[in-house]
C-alpha positions as CSV (number, residue, x, y, z in Angstrom):
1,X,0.0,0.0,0.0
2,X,1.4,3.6,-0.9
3,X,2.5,6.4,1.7
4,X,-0.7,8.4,3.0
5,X,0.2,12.2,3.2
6,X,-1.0,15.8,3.3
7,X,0.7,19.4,3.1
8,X,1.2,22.2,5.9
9,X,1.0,25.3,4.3
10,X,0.1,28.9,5.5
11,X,-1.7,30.9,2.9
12,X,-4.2,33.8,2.9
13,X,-7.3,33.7,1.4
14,X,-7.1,37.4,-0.1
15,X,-10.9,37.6,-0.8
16,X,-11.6,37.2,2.7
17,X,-8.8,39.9,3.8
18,X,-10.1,42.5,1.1
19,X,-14.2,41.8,2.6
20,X,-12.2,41.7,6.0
21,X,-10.8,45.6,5.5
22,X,-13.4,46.8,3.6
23,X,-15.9,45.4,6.6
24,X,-13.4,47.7,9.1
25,X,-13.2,50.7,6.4
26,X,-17.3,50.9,6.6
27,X,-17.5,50.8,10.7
28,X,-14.3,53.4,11.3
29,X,-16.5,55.8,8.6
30,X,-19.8,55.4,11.0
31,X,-18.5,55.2,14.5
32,X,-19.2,58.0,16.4
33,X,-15.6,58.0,18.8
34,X,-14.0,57.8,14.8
35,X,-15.6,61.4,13.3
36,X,-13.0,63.4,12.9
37,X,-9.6,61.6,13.5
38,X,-9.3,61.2,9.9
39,X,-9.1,57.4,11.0
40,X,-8.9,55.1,7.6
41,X,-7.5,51.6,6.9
42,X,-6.6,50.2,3.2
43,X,-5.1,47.4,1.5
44,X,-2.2,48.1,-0.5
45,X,-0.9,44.9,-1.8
46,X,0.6,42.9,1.3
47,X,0.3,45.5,3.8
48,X,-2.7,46.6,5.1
49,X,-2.1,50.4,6.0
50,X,-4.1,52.5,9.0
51,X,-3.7,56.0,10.0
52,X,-5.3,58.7,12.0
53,X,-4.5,61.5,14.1
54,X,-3.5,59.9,17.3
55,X,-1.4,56.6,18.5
56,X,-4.4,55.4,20.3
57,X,-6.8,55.9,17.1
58,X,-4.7,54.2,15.2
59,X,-4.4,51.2,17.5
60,X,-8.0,51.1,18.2
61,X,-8.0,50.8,14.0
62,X,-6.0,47.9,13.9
63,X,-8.4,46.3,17.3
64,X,-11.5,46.6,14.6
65,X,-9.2,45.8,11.5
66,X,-8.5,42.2,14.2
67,X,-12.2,42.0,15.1
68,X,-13.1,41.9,11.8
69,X,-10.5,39.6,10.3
70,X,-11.3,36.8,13.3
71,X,-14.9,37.2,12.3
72,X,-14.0,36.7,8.7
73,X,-11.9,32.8,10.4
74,X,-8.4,34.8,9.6
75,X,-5.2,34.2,11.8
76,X,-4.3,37.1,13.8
77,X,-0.9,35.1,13.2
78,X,-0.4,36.2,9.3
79,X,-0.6,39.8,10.1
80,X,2.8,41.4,11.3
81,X,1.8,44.5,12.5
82,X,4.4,47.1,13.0
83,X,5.3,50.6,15.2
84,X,2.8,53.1,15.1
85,X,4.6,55.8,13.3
86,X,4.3,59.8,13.4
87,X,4.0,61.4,10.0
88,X,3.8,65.2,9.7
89,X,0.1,65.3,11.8
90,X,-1.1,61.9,11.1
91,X,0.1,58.5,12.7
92,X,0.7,55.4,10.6
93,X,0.8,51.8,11.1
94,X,1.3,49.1,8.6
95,X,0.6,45.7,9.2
96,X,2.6,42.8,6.9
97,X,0.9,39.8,5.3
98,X,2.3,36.9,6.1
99,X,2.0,33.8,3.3
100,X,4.3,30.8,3.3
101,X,6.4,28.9,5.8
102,X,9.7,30.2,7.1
103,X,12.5,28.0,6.5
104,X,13.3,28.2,10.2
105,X,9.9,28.1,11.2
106,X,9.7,24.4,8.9
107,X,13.0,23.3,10.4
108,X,11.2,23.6,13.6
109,X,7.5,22.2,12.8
110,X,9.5,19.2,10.9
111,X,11.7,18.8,14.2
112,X,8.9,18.7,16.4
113,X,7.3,16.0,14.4
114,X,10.4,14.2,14.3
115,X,10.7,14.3,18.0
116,X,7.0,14.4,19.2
117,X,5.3,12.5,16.7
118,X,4.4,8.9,15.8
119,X,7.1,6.5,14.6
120,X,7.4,6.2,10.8
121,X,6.2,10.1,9.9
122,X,8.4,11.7,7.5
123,X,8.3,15.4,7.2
124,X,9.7,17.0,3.7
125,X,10.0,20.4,3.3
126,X,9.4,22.1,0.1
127,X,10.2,25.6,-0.3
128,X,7.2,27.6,1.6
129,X,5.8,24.2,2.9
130,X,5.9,20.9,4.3
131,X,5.4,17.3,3.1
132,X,4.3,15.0,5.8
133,X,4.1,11.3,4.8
134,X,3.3,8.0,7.0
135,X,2.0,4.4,5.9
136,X,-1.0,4.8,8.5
137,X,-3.4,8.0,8.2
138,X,-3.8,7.3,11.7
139,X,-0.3,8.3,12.5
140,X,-1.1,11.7,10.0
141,X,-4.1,12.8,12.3
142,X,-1.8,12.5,15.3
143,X,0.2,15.0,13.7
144,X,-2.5,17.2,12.5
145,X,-3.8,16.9,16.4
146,X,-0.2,17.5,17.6
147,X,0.7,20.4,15.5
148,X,-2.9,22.4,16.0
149,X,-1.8,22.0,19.6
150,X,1.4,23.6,20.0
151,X,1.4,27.5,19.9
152,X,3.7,28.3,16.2
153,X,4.1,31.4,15.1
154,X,2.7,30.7,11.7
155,X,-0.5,30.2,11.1
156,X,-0.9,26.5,9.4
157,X,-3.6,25.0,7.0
158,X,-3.5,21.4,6.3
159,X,-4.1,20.7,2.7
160,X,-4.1,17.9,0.0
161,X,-4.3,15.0,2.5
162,X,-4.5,11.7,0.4
């Protein structure tokens, strides 16, 4: 019998983050503790920008930009949010998108299977993702199990599992 296996990856589903912003976009323009801060959050690419015209505006941006991506079943973990920064009289803050598994970050995930994990799982990594192969699916959703227990700093999808 051939090798059972699936794929850890960590992707975005950018549909979701566009209707995630736009959702936050729509409630900073009809709060009423928003008028006049010149509060405003956009996508630009892989950064998602906010600004307004205080440090604690701008953070309590980025707390509905969260709200809204957890409501939308995002990762808080694929955003890398930044310093608030002061620009002439606005503040800024830019928040990263995060797709695809750090080589260190696999080294680590592949270890911990190697170490934690059932006897007889291989774990392959692939450029932004990993391989993980066994003769008994069993022994794959031990891993799965193992994995969505630990606390990574990637967010992880399990995908393709044959």
């Amino acid at each position: 019998m051939a090798d059972s296996s699936f794929d850890i990856v960590s992707k975005l589903d950018r549909q979701e983050v566009d209707n995630a912003v736009n959702q936050a976009a729509k409630e900073i323009g009809q709060r009423y503790d928003f008028r006049g801060t010149g509060a405003s959050v956009t996508l630009s690419g892989d950064e998602i920008v906010m600004v307004a015209n205080a440090e604690e505006r701008v953070l309590a941006v980025l707390d509905v930009l969260q709200s809204k991506l957890i409501r939308r079943g995002l990762s808080l973990k694929s955003l890398d949010v930044g310093e608030p920064k002061q620009s002439g009289k606005e503040v800024r803050l830019v928040a990263a998108l995060k797709e695809g598994i750090a080589s260190d970050e696999a080294k680590k995930i592949s270890k911990i299977i190697r170490d934690e994990g059932p006897k007889g799982v291989k774990a392959q990594i692939q450029g932004d993702e990993l391989r993980v192969s066994s003769k008994s699916r069993d022994d794959l959703q031990q891993v799965i199990a193992l994995l969505k227990g630990k606390d990574l700093e990637t967010a992880l999808q399990f995908v393709n599992y044959r």
